[in-house]
C-alpha positions in Angstrom: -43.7 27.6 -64.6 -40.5 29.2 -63.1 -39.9 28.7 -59.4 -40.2 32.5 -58.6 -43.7 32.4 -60.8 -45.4 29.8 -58.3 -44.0 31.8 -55.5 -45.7 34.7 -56.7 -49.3 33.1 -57.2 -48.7 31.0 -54.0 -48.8 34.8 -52.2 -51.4 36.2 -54.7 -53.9 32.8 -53.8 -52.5 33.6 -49.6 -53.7 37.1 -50.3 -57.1 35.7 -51.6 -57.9 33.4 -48.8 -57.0 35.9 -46.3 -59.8 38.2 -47.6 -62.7 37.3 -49.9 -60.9 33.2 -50.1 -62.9 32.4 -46.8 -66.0 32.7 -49.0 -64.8 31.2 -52.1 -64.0 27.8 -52.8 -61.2 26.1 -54.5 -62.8 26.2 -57.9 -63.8 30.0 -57.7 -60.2 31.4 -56.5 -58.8 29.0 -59.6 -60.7 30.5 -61.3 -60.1 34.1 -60.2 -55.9 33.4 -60.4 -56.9 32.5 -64.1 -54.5 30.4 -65.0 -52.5 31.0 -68.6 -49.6 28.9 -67.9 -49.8 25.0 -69.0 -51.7 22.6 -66.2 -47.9 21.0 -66.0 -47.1 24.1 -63.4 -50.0 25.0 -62.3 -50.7 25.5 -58.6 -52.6 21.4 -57.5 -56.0 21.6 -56.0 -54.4 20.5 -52.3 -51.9 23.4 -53.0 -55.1 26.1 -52.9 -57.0 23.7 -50.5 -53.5 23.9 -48.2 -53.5 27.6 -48.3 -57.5 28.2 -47.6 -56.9 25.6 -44.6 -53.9 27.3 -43.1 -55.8 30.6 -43.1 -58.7 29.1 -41.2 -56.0 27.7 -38.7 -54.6 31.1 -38.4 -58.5 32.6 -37.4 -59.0 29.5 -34.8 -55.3 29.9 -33.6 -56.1 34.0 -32.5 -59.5 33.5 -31.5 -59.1 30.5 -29.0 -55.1 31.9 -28.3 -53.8 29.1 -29.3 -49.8 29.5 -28.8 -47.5 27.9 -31.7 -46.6 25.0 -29.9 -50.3 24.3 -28.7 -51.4 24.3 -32.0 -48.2 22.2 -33.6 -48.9 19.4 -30.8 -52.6 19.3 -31.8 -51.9 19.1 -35.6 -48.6 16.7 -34.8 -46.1 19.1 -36.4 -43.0 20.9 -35.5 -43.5 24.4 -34.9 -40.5 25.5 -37.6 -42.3 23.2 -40.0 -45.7 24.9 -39.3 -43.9 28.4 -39.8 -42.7 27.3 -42.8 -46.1 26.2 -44.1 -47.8 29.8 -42.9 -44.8 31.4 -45.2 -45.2 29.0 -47.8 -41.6 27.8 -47.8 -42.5 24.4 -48.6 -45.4 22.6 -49.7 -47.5 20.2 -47.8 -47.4 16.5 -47.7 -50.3 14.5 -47.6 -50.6 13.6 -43.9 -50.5 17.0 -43.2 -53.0 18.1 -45.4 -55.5 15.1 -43.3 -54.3 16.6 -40.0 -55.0 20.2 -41.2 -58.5 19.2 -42.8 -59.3 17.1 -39.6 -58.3 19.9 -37.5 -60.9 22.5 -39.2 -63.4 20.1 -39.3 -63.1 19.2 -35.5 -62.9 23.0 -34.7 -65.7 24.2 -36.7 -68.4 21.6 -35.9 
């Protein structure tokens, strides 16, 4: 898969979890984007789970008003790499896929 083709699915699965994505799981908005493409370039399971995450961040962000630095000190991120993450410039590593899972979770129990 072309760099321009994830880029576009990356937005289409954004678009998802912005609107009917916050009910759906990982497997359901898979299997919505219905892959054709070879599992070689297809989008990872903590690519979708990244996206759904960073939606939810966005919702607690505005509804506790949250600033951008606030929220990058309590996920232990720079602000420009957070931005970059919302836009999906660049994928996430690992250790900030933990801090935005334990984030959530700490926020929504």
């Amino acid at each position: 898969m072309g760099l321009e083709d994830k880029d576009f699915i990356l937005r289409q699965v954004q678009e998802l979890a912005e609107g009917i994505g916050k009910f759906l799981g990982k497997e359901s908005i898979k299997e919505l984007i219905n892959y054709d493409q070879s599992q070689e370039g297809a989008l990872s399971d903590e690519d979708i789970e990244a996206i759904l995450l960073i939606t939810t961040i966005r919702d607690i962000q505005e509804s506790e008003g949250l600033s951008d630095e606030d929220l990058s000190n309590e996920l232990g991120m720079p602000e420009n790499g957070l931005e970059k993450l919302y836009n999906n410039e660049r994928s996430v590593t690992p250790d900030e896929l933990n801090a935005l899972r334990d984030f959530v979770e700490e926020k929504e129990s």
